[in-house]
C-alpha atoms as an extended CHARMM CRD file, in Angstrom:
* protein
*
       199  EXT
         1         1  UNK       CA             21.4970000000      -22.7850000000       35.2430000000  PROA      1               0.0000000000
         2         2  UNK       CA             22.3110000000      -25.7350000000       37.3930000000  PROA      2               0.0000000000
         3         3  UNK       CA             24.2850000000      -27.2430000000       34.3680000000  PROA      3               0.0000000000
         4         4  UNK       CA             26.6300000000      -24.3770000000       34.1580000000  PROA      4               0.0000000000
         5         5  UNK       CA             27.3360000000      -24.5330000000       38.0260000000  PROA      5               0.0000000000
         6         6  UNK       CA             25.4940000000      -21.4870000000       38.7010000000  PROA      6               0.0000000000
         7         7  UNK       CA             22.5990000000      -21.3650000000       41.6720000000  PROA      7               0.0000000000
         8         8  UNK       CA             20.1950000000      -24.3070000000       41.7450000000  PROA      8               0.0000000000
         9         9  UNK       CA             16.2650000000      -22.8950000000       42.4030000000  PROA      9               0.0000000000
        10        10  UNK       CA             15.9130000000      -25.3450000000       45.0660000000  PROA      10              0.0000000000
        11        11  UNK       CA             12.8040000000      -27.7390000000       44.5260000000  PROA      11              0.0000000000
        12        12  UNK       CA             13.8680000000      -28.0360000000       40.9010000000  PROA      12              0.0000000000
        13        13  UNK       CA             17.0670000000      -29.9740000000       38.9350000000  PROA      13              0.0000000000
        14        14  UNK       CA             16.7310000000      -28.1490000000       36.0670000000  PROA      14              0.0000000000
        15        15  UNK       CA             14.7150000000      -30.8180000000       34.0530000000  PROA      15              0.0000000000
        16        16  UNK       CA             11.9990000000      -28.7630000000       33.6610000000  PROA      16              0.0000000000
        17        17  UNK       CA             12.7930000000      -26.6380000000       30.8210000000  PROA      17              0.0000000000
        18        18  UNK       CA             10.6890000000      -27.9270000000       28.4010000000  PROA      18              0.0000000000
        19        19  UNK       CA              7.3420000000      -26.7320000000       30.6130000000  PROA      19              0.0000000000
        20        20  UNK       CA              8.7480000000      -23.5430000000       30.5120000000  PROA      20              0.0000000000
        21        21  UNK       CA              9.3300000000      -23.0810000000       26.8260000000  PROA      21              0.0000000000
        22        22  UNK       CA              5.8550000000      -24.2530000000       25.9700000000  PROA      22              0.0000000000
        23        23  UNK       CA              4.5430000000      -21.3020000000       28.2490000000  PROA      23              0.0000000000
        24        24  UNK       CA              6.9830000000      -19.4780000000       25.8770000000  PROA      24              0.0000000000
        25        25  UNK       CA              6.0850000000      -20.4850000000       22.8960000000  PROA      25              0.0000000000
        26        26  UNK       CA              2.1760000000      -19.8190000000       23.6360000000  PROA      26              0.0000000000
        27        27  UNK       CA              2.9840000000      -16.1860000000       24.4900000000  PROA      27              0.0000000000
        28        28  UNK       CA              5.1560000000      -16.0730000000       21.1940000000  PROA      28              0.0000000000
        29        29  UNK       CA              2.3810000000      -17.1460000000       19.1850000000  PROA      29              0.0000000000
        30        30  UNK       CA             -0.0880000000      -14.6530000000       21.2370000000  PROA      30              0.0000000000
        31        31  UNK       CA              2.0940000000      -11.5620000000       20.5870000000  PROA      31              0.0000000000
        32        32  UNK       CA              2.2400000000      -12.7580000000       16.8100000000  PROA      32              0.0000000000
        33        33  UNK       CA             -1.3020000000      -12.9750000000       15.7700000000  PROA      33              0.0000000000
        34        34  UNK       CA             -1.9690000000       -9.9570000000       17.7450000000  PROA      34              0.0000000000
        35        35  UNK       CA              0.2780000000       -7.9660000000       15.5470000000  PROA      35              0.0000000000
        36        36  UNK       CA             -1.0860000000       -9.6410000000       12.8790000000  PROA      36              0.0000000000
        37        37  UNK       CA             -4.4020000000       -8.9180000000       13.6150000000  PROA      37              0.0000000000
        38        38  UNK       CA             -3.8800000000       -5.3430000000       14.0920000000  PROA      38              0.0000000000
        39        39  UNK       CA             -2.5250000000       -5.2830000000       10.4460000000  PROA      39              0.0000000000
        40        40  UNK       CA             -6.0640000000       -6.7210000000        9.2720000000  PROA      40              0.0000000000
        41        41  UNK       CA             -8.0910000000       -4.2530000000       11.0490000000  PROA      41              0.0000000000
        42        42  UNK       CA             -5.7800000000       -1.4510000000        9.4820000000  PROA      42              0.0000000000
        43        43  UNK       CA             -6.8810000000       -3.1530000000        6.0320000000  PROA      43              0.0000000000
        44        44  UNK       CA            -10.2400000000       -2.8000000000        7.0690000000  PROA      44              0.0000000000
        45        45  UNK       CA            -10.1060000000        0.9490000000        7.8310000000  PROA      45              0.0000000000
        46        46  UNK       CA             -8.6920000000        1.2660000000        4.6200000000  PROA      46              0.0000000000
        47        47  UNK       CA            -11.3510000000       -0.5630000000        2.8080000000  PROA      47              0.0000000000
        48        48  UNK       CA            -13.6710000000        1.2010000000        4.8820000000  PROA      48              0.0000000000
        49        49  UNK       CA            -12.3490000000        4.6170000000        3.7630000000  PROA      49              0.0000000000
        50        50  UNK       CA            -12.9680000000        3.1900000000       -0.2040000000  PROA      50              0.0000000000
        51        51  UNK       CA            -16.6590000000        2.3090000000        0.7190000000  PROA      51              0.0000000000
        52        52  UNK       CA            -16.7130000000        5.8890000000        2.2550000000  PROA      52              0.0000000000
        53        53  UNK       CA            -15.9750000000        7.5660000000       -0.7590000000  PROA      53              0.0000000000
        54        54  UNK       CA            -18.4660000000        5.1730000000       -2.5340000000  PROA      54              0.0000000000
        55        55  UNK       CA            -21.4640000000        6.4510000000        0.0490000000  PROA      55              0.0000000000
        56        56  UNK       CA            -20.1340000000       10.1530000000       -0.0970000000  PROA      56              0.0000000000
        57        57  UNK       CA            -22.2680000000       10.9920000000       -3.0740000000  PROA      57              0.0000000000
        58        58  UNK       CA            -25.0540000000        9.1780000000       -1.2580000000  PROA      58              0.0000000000
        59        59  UNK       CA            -24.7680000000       10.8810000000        2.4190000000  PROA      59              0.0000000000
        60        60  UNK       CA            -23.8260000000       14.2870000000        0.8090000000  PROA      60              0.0000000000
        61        61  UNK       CA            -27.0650000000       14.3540000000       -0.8480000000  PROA      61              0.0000000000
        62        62  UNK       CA            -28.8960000000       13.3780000000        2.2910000000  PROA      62              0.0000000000
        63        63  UNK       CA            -27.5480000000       16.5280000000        4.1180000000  PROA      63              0.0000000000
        64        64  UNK       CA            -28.1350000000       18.5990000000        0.9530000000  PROA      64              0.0000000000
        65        65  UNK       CA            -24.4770000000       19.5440000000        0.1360000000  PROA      65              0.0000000000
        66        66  UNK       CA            -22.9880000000       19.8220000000       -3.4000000000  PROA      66              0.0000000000
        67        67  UNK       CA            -19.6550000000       19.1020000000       -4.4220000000  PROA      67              0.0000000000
        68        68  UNK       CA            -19.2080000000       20.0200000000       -7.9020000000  PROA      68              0.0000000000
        69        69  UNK       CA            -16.2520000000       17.3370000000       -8.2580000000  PROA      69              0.0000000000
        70        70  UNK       CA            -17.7720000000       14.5500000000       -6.7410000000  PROA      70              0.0000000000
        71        71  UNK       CA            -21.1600000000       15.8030000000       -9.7470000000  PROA      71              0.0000000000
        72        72  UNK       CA            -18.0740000000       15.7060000000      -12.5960000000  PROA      72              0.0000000000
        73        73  UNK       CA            -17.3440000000       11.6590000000      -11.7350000000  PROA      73              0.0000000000
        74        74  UNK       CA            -20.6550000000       11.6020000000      -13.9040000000  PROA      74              0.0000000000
        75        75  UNK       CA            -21.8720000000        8.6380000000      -12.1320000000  PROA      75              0.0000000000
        76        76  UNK       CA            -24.5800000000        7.3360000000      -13.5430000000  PROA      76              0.0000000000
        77        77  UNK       CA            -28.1220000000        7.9340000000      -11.0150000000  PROA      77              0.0000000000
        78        78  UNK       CA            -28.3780000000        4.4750000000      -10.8500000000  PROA      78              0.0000000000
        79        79  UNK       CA            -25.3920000000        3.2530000000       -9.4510000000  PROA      79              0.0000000000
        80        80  UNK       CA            -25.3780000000        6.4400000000       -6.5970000000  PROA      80              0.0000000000
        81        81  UNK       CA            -27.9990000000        4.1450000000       -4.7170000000  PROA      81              0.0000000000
        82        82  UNK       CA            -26.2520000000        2.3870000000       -2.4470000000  PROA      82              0.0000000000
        83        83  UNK       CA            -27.9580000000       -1.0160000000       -1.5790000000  PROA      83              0.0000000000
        84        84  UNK       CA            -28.3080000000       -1.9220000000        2.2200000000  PROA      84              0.0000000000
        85        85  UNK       CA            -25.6390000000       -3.9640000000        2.4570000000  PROA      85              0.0000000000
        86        86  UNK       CA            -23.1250000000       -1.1150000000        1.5550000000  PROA      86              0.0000000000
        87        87  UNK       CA            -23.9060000000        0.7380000000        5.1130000000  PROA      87              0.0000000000
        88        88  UNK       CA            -24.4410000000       -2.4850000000        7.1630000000  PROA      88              0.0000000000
        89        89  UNK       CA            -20.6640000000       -3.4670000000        5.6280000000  PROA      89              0.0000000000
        90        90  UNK       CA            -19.9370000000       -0.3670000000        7.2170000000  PROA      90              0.0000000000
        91        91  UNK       CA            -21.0020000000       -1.3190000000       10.7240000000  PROA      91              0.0000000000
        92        92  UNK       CA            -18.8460000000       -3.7820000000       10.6110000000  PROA      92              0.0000000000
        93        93  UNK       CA            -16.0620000000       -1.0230000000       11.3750000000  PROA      93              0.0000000000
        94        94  UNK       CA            -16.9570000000       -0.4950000000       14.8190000000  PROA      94              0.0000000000
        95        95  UNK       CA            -16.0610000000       -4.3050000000       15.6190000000  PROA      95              0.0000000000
        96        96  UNK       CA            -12.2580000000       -3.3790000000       15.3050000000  PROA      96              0.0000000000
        97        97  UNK       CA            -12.4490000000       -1.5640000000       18.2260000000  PROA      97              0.0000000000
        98        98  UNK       CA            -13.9010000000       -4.2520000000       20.2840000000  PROA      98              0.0000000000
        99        99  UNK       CA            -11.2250000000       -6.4000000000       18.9770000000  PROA      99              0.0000000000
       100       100  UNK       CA             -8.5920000000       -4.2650000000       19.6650000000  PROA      100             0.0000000000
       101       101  UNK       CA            -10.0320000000       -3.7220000000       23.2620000000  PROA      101             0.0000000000
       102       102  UNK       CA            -10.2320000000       -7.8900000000       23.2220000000  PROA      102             0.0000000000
       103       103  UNK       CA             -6.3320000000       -8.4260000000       22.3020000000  PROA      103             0.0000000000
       104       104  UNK       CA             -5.1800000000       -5.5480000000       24.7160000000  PROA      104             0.0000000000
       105       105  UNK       CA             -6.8060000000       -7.1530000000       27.8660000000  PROA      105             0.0000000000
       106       106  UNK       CA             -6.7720000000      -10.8400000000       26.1810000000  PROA      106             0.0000000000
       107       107  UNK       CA            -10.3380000000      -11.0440000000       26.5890000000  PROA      107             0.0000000000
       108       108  UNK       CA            -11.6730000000      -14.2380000000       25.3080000000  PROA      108             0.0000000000
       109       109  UNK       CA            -15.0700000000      -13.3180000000       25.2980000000  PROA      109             0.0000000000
       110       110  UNK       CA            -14.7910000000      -10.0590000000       23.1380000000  PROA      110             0.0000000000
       111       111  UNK       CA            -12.6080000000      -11.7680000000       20.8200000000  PROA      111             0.0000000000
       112       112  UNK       CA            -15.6990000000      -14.4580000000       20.4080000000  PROA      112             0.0000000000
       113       113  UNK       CA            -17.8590000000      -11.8880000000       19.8270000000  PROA      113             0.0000000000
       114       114  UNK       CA            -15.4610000000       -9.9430000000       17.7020000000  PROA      114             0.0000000000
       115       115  UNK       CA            -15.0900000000      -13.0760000000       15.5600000000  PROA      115             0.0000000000
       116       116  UNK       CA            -19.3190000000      -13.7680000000       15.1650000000  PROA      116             0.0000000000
       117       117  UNK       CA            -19.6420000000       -9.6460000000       14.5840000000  PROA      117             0.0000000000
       118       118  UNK       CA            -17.1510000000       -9.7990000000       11.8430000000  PROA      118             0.0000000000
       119       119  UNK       CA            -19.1140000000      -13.1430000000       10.4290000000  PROA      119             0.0000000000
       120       120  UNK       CA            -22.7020000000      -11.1020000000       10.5860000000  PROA      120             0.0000000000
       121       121  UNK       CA            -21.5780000000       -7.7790000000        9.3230000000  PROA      121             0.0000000000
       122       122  UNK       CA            -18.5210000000       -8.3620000000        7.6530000000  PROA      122             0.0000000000
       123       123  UNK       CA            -18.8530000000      -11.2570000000        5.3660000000  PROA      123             0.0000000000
       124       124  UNK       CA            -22.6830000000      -11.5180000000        5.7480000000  PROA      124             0.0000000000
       125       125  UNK       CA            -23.1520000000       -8.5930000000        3.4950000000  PROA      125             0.0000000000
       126       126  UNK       CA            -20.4970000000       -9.6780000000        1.1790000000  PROA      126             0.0000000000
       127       127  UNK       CA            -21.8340000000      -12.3880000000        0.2220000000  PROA      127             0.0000000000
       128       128  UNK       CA            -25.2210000000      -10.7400000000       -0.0530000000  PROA      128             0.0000000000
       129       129  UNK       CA            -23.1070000000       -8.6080000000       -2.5560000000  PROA      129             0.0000000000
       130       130  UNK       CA            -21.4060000000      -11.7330000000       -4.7770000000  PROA      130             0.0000000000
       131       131  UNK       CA            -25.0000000000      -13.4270000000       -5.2510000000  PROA      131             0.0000000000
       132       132  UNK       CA            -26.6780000000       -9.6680000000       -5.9770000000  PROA      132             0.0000000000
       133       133  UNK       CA            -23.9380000000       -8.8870000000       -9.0750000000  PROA      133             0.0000000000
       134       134  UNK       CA            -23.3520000000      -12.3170000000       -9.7600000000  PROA      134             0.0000000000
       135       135  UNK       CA            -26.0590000000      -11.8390000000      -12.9240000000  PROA      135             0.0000000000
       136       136  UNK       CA            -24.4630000000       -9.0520000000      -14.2170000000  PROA      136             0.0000000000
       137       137  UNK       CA            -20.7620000000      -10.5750000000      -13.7330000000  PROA      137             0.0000000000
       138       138  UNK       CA            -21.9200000000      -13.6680000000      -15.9600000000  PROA      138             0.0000000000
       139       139  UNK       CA            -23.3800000000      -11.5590000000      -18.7980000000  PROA      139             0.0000000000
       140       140  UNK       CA            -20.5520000000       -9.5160000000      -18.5660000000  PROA      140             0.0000000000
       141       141  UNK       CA            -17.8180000000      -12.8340000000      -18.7880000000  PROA      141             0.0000000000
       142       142  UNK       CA            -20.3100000000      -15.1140000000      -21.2240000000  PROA      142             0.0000000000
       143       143  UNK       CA            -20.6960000000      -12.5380000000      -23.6420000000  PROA      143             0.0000000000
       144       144  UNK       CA            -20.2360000000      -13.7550000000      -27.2450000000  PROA      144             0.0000000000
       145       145  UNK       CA            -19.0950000000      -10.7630000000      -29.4870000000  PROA      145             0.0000000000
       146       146  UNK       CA            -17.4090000000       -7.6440000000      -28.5700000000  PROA      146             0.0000000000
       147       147  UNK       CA            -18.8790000000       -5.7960000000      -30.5770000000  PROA      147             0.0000000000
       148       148  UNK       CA            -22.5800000000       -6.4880000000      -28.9360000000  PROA      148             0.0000000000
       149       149  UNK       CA            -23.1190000000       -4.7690000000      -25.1360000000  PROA      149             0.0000000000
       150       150  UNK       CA            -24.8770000000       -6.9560000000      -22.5960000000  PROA      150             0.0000000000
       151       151  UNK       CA            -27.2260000000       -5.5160000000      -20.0740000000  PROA      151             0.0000000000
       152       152  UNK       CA            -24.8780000000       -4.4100000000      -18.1810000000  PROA      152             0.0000000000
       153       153  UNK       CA            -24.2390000000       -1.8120000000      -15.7150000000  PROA      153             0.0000000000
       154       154  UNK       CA            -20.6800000000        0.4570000000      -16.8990000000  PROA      154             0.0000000000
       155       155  UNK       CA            -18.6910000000        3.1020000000      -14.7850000000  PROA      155             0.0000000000
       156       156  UNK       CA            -16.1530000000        4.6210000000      -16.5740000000  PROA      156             0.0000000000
       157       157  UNK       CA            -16.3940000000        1.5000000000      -19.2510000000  PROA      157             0.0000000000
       158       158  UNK       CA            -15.7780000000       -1.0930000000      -16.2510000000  PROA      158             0.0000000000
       159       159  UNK       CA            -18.5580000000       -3.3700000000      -15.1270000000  PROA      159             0.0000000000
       160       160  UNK       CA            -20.0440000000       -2.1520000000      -11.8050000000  PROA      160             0.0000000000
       161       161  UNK       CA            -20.0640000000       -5.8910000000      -11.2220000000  PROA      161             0.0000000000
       162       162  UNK       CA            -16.6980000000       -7.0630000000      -11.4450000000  PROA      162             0.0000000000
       163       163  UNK       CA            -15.7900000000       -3.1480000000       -9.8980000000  PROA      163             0.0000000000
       164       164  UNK       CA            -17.8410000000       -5.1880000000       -6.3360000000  PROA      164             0.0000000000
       165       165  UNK       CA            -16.3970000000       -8.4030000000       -7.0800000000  PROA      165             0.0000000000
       166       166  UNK       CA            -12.7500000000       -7.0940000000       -7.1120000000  PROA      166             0.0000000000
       167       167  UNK       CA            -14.1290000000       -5.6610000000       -3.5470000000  PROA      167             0.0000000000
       168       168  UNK       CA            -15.3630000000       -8.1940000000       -2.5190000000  PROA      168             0.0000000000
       169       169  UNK       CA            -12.2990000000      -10.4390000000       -3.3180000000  PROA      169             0.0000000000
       170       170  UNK       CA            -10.0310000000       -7.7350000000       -1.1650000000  PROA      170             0.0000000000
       171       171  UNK       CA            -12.5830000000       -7.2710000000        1.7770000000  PROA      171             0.0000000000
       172       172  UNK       CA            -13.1580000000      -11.5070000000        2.0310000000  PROA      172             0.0000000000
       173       173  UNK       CA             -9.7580000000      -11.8550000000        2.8370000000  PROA      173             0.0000000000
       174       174  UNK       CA             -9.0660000000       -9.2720000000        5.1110000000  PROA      174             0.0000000000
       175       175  UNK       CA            -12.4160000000      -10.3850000000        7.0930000000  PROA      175             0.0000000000
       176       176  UNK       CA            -10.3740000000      -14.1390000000        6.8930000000  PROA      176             0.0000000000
       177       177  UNK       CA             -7.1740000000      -13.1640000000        8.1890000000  PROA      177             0.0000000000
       178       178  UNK       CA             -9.3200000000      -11.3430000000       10.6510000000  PROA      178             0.0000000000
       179       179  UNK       CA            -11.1960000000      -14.7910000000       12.2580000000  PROA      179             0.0000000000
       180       180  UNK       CA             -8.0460000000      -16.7970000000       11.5850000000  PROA      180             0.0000000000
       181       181  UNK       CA             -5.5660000000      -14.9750000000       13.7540000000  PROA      181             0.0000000000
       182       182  UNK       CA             -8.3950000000      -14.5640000000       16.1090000000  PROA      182             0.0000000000
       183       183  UNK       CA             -9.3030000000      -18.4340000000       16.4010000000  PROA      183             0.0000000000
       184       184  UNK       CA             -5.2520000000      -18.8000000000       16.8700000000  PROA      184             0.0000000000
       185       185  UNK       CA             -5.4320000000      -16.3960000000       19.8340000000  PROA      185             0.0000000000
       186       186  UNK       CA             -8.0560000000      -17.8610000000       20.8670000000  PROA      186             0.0000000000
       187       187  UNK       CA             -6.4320000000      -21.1080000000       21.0830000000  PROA      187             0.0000000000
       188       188  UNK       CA             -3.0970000000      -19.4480000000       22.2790000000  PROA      188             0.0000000000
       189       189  UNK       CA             -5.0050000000      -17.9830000000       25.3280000000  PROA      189             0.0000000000
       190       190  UNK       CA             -7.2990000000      -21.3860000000       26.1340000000  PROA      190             0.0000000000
       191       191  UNK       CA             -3.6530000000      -22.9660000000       26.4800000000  PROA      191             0.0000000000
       192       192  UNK       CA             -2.2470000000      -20.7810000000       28.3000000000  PROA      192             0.0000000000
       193       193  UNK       CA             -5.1820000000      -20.5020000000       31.1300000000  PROA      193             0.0000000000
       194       194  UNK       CA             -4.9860000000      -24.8240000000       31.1310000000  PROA      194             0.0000000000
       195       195  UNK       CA             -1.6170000000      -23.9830000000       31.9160000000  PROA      195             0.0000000000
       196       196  UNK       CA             -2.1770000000      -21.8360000000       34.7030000000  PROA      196             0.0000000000
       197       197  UNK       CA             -4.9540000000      -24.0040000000       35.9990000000  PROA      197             0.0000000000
       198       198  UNK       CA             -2.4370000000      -26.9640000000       36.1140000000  PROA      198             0.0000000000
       199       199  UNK       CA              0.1440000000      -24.9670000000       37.9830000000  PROA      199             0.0000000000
């Protein structure tokens, strides 16, 4: 201000600008990867509503209720059993609300533990996942003729495997956007509280 002859804050000449667009800049990049990170954990509500429907057959049978619609899909008994790693994928759901409750009070310590959860029961399972279909994937990909049918699992004439691997592919990178905006707030935040601690 002091350069347009306006009011000089006494104890400063004005020099100090750059300090104060650093503090800017950290909040900038704060506010961005929280947006951003909101946007992954909507992806992973939707992805969570697609496993849903994949465990509906599953938890309907469990509470004894038939859907004739759900009975027309004419899935085969086979693939109906979900595998454990379908519902601990699912737990991994709850974690977005700890990591929205992390970026709304910029916790740094829910956001750590946001970013491990999302490691153990988001991509844990996932990967569990890649190396349980992988066989089938590589029959299904190596096969020689057309005409001959590996021993393969088909829904609908897709390969189940490829059907998880296309999953997989969509869930990985949500749950990597996921730690990478959160290791840039976390660094955002850590910078911002050394510059408070310098003040």
């Amino acid at each position: 201000m002091a350069s347009r002859g306006g009011i000089m804050v006494t104890g400063t000449n004005g020099a100090d600008f750059e300090h104060r667009e650093k503090i800017a800049i950290q909040y900038q990049l704060s506010a961005l990867n929280k947006s951003r990170l909101k946007y992954c954990v909507f992806f992973h509500h939707v992805l969570f509503l697609v496993m849903l429907a994949k465990l509906s057959a599953d938890i309907l049978d469990k509470l004894d209720i038939f859907i004739l619609e759900i009975e027309e899909l004419q899935i085969p008994p086979h693939l109906l059993q979900p595998l454990w790693w379908e519902y601990i994928w699912c737990l991994s759901l709850l974690l977005s609300f700890l990591g929205l409750s992390a970026i709304k009070r910029n916790n740094i310590k829910y956001l750590r533990r946001y970013m491990y959860g999302v490691c153990a029961l988001g991509l844990g399972p996932l990967l569990y996942c890649a190396l349980h279909y992988c066989g089938d994937v590589w029959r299904y990909l190596s096969r020689d003729d057309e005409d001959e049918e590996p021993d393969i699992h088909l829904w609908q004439g897709y390969p189940y495997g490829l059907l998880w691997y296309a999953f997989i592919l969509l869930a990985s990178q949500v749950h990597f956007f996921q730690l990478y905006f959160s290791y840039n707030l976390l660094k955002a935040w850590r910078a911002r509280g050394a510059l408070r601690k310098a003040d």
